[in-house]
N, C-alpha and C positions, 0 to 999 in steps of 0.2 A: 596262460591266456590272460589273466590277472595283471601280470605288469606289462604285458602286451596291450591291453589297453590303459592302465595308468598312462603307460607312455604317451599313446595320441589321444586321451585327453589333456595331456599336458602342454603338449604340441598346439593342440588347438588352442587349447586358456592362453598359451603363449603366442601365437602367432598374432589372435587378434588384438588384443589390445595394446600388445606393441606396435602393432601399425595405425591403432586408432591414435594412439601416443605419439607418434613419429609425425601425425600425418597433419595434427593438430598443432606441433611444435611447427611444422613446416608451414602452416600457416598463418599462427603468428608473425611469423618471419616474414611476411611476405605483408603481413599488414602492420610491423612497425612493434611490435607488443606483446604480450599475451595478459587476457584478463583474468581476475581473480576465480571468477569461473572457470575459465578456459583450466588456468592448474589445478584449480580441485578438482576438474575432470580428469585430464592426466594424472595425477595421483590416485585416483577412483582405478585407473586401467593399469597403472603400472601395480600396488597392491593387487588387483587380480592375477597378474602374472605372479609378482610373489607367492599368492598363494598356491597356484598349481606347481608350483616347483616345490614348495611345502608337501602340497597330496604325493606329489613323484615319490620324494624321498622318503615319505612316512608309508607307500606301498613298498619300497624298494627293500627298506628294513624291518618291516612287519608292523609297525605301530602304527597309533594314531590320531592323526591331527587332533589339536586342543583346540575345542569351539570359544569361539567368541562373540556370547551373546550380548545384546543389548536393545535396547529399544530402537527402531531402524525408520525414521521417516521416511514416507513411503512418496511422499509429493517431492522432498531435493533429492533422494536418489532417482527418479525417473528424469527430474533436470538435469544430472550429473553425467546419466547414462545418454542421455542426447547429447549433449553438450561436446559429450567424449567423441562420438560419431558423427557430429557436427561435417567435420574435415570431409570425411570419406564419401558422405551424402555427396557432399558440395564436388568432388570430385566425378562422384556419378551422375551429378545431375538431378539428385533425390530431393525433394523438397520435405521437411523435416517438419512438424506441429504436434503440439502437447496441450492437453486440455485435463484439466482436475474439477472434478461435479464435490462440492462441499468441502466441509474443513479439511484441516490435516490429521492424518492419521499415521499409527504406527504398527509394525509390526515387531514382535517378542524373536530376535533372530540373529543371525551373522550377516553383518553388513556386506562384504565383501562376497559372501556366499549370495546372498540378494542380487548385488550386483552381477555377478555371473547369469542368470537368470534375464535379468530387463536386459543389459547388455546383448547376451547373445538373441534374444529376440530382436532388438532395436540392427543388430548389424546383420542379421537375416531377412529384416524386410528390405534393407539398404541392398544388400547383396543379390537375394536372386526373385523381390519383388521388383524393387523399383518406383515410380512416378514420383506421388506422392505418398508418405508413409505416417499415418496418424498413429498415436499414442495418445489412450485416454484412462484415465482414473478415477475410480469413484469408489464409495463404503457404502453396501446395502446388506443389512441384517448382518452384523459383526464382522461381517467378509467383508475384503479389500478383491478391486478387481480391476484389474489392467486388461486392458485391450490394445492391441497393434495391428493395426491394418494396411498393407501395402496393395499396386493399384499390380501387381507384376498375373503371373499364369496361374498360381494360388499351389497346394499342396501338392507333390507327387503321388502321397499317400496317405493316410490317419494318422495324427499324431503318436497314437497309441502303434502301430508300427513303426514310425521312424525314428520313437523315442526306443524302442526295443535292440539291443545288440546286433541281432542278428536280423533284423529291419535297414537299417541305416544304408544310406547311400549317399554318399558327398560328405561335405560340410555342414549343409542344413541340419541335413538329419543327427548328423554329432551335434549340432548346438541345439537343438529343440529336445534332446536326450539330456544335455546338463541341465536345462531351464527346467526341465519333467521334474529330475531327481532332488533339483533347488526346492521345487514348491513340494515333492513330499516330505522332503528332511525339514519342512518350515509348515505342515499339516495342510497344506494347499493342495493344486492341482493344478496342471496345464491340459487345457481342449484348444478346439475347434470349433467356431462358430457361424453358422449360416452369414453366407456372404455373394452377394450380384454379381463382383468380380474378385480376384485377387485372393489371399489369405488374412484370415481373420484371424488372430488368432487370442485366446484370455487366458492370463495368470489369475488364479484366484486363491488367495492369502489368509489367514484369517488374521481378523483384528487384534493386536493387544488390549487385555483384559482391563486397563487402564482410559482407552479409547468406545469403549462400549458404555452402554447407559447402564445405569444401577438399578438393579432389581424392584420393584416399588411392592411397599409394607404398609401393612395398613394399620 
């Protein structure tokens, strides 16, 4: 059951962001260019596919994967991760916006594992919200806290069920299951948040201990 699903999480890490990849090179093409953003987008998606093909093969032969931490700015990876989805919005019709409340900050983490997480958020409100799809960021009391809002029919279910194995149903529920397990392997959390229409939903991260204020001594 174990490599039963390794396999379609791997499926899934790979399908998307090779299509965010594709989808984006194909629109370069069609506007003449691709900007420096635009590639470190695709780089940001194609290393995700790298990596789940990594997770595949370190379940297939029993090991595993060597983390790679670092301090992970948490304002150009949410630009990176739109950026990347840019394409696919435009495709649907999805209108894309990004808002950061105060400086930048960082998280103590695996970049590419981060990515997995705002990614799959950012191409689930594309996917089965829809209109328009806000992303917002902000640091309140050492936590980091993402918010993604799309304007679409909102949750089937609790995240806390359709992050659960035997929960899941679709795609959704497979990517709001990786983002879940991104923010507890990085001491976060993914909810649910009161919302008038659509899904709301918050990654909340905690701060690198480098980004929080220093203790005051008297």
């Amino acid at each position: 059951m174990a490599q039963i699903e390794a396999v379609m999480h791997a499926c899934h890490e790979l399908r998307g962001p090779l299509t965010a990849a594709r989808l984006g090179i194909q629109l370069g093409m069609r506007r003449g260019g691709l900007s420096t953003a635009k590639l470190r987008a695709i780089d940001l998606e194609l290393g995700r596919a790298t990596l789940a093909l990594g997770d595949l093969a370190a379940c297939l032969d029993g090991s595993e994967p060597e983390p790679d931490y670092e301090h992970v700015g948490v304002g150009e990876l949410l630009v990176d991760s739109l950026e990347a989805w840019r394409a696919a919005a435009l495709e649907r019709k999805v209108s894309l916006g990004l808002s950061w409340d105060g400086g930048e900050a960082t998280v103590w983490g695996e970049r590419l594992r981060l990515a997995q997480a705002t990614g799959n958020l950012v191409a689930n409100a594309i996917e089965h919200g829809g209109g328009r799809v806000r992303v917002g960021g902000r640091v309140e009391a050492g936590s980091i806290r993402i918010e993604v809002r799309d304007e679409g029919p909102g949750l089937p279910a609790p995240v806390a069920d359709l992050a659960r194995p035997a929960g899941r149903r679709g795609l959704r529920g497979r990517g709001l299951a990786i983002a879940a397990a991104v923010a507890r392997e990085h001491g976060g959390r993914l909810a649910a948040a009161p919302s008038e229409s659509g899904a709301r939903l918050v990654l909340e991260l905690p701060a690198s201990a480098r980004d929080q204020p220093s203790a005051q001594t008297d």
